[in-house]
Backbone as JSON, one array per atom type, in Angstrom:
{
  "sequence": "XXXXXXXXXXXXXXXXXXXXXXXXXXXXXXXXXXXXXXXXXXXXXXXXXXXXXXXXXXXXXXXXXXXXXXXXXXXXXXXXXXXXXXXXXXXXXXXXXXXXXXXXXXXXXXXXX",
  "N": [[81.03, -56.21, 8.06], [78.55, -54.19, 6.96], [75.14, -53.85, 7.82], [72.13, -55.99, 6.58], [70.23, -53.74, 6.08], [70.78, -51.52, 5.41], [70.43, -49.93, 3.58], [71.81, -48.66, 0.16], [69.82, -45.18, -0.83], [67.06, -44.7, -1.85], [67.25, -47.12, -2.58], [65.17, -49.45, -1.82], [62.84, -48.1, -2.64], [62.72, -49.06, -5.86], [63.02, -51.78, -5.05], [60.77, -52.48, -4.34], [58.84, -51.38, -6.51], [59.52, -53.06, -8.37], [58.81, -55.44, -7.12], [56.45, -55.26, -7.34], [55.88, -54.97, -9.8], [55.43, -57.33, -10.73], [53.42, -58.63, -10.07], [50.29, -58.06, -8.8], [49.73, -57.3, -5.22], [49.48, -57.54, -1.34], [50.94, -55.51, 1.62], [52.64, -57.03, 3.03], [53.0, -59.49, 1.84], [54.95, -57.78, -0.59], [56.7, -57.93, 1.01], [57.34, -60.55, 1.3], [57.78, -61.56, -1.33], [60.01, -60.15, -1.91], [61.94, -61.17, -0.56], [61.69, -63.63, -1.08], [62.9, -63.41, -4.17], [65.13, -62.43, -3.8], [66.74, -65.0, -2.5], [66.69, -65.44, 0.36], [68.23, -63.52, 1.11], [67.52, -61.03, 1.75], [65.77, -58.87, 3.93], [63.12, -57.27, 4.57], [62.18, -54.96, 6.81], [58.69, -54.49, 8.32], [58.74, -51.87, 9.06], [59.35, -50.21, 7.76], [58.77, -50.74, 5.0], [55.99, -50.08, 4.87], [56.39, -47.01, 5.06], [57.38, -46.42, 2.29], [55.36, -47.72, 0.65], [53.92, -46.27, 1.28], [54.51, -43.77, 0.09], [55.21, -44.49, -2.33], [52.9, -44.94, -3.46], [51.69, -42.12, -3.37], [52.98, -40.65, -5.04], [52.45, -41.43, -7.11], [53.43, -43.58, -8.4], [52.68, -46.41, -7.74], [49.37, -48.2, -7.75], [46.72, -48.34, -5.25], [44.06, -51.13, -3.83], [41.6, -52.07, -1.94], [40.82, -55.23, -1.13], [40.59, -58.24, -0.08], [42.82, -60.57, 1.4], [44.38, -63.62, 1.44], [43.63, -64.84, 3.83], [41.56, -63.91, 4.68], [41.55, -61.46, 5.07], [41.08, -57.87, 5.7], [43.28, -56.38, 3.16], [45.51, -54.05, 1.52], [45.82, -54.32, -1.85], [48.76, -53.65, -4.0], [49.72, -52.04, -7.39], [51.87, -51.85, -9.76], [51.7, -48.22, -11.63], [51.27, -47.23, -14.47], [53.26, -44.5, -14.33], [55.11, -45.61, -12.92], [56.05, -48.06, -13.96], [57.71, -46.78, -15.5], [59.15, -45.22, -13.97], [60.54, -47.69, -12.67], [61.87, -48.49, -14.3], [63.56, -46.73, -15.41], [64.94, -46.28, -12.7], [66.37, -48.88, -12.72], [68.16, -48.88, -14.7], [69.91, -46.37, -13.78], [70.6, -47.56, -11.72], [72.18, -50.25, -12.81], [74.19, -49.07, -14.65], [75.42, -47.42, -12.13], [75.91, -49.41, -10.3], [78.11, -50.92, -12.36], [79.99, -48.82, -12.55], [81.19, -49.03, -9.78], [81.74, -51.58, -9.7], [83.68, -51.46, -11.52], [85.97, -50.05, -10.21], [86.48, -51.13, -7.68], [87.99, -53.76, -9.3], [89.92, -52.97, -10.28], [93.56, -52.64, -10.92], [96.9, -52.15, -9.03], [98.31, -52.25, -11.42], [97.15, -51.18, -13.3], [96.4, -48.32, -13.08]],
  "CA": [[80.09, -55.86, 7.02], [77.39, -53.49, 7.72], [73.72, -54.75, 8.67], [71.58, -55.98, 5.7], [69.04, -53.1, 5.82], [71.32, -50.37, 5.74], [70.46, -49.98, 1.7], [71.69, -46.96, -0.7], [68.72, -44.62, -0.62], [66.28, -45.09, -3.29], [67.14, -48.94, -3.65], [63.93, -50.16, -1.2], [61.82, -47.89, -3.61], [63.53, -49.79, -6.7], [62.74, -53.0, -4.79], [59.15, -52.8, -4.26], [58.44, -51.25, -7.55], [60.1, -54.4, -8.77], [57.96, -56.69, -6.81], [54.7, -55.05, -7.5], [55.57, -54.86, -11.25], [55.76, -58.93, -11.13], [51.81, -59.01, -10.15], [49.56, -57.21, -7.67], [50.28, -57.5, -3.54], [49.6, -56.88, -0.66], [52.43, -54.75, 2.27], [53.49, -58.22, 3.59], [53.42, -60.18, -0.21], [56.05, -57.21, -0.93], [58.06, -58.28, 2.12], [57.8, -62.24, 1.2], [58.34, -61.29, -2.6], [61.9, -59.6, -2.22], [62.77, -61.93, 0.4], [61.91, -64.75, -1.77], [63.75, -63.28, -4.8], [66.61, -62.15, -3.26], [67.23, -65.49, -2.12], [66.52, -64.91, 1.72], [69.85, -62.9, 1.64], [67.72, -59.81, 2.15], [64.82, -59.16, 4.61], [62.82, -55.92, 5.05], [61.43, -54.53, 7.59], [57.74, -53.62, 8.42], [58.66, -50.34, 9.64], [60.44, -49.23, 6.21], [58.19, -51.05, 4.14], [54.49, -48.95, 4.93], [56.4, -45.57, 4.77], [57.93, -46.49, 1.11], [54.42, -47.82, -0.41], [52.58, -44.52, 1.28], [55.48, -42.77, -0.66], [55.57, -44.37, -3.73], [51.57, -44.17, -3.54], [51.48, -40.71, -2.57], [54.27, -39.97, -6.17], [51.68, -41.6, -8.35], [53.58, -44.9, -8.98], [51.75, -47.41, -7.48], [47.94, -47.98, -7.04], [46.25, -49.27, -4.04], [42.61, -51.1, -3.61], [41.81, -52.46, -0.78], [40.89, -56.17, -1.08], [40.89, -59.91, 1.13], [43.7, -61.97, 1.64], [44.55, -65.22, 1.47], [43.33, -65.11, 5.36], [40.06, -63.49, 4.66], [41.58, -60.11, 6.05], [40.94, -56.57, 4.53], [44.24, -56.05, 2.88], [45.43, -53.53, 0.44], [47.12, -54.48, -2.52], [49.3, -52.76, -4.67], [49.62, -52.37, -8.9], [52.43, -51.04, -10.36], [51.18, -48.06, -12.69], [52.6, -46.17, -16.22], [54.43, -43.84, -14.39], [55.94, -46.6, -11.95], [56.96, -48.73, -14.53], [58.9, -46.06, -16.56], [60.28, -44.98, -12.96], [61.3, -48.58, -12.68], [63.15, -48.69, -15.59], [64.45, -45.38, -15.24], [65.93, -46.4, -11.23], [67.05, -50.0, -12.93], [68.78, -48.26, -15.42], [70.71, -45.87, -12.97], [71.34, -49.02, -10.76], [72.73, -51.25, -13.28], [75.01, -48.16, -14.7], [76.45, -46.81, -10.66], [76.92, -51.21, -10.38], [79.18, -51.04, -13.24], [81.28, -48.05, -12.24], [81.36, -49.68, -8.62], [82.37, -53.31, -9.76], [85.04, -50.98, -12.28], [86.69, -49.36, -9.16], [86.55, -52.81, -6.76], [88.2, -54.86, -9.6], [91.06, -51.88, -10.48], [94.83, -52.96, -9.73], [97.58, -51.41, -9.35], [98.88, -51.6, -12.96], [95.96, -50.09, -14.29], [96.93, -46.81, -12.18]],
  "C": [[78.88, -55.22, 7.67], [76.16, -54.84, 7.93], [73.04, -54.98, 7.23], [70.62, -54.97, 5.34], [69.7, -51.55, 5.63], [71.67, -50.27, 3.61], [70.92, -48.5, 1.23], [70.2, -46.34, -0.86], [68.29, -44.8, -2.11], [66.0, -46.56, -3.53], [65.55, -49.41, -3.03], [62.81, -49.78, -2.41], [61.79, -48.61, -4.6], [62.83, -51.41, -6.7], [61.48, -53.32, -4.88], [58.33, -51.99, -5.61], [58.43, -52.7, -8.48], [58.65, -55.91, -8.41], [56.97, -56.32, -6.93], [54.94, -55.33, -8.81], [55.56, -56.42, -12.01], [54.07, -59.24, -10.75], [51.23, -57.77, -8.65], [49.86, -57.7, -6.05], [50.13, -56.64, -3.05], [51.1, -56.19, 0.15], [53.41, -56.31, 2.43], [53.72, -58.9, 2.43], [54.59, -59.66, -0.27], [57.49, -57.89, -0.22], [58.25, -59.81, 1.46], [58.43, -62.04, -0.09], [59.99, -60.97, -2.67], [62.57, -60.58, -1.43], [62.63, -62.96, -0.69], [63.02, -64.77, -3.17], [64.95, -63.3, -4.79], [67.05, -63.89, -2.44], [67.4, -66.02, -0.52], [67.78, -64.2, 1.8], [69.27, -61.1, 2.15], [66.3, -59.79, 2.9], [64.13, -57.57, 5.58], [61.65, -55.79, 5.46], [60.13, -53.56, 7.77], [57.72, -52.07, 8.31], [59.36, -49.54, 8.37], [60.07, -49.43, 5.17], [57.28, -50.15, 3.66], [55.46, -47.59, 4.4], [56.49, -45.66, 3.1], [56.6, -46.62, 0.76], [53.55, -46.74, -0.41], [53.57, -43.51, 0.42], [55.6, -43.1, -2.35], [54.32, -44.59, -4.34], [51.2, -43.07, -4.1], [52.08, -40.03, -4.46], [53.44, -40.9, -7.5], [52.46, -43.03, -9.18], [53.35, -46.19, -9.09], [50.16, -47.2, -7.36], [47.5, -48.78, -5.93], [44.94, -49.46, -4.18], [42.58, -52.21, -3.23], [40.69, -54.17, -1.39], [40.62, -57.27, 0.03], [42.63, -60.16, 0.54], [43.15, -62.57, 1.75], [43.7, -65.51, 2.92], [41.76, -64.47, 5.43], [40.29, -62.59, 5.4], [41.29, -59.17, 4.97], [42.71, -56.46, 4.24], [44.01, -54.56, 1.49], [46.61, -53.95, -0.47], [47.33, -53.53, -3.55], [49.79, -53.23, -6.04], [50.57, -51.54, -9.2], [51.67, -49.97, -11.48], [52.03, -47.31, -13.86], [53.18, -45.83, -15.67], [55.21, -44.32, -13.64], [56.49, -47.53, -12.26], [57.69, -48.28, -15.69], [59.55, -45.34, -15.23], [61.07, -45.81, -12.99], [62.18, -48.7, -13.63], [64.16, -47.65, -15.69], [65.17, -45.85, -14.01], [66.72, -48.0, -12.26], [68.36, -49.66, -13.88], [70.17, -47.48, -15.1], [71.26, -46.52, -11.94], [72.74, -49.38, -11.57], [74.22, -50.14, -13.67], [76.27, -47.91, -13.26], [76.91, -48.41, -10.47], [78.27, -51.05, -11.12], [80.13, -49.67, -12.56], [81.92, -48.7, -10.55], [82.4, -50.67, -8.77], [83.91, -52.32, -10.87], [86.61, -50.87, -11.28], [87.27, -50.58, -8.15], [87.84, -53.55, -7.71], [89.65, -53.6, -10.41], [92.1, -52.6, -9.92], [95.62, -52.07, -10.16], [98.63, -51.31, -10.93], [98.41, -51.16, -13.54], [96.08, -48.73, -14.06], [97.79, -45.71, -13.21]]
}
């Protein structure tokens, strides 16, 4: 089985839209957030995290303002906004859909042929 981080393109964006659109957070929140959701079954990495929120920043779907942590550090956290939670629904949408033709194909036998 491949490596856990080796995601279809788009899904990380997907993911951290997801976990911002459940409350505001900072980069690392995001990381504990999906990890906690997911169960610990999934666990993403610093280095793939920053580029995605400067990207889905940068595309007008998140907001950023810079803040404390819990630790009394400067953090920045991040707000899902309008057009990031009609992306989200729009990528969940095209998820849940390519799932179903996926799980169609997987669960196919040969008398269905």
């Amino acid at each position: 089985m491949g490596r856990q981080n080796d995601l279809l393109q788009g899904t990380l964006d997907m993911m951290v839209l997801k976990a911002v659109s459940l409350g505001p957070l900072h980069g690392y929140g995001v990381l504990q957030r999906i990890q906690q959701i997911s169960g610990d079954r999934l666990e993403i990495q610093q280095g793939s995290l920053y580029p995605a929120l400067y990207r889905l920043e940068h595309e007008g779907w998140i907001t950023g303002e810079w803040g404390q942590s819990e630790n009394n550090r400067k953090a920045k956290y991040y707000r899902l906004s309008a057009s990031g939670r009609r992306r989200l629904h729009a990528e969940t949408e095209k998820w849940n859909h390519m799932s179903d033709a996926i799980g169609a194909i997987l669960r196919a036998t040969p008398e269905e042929i």
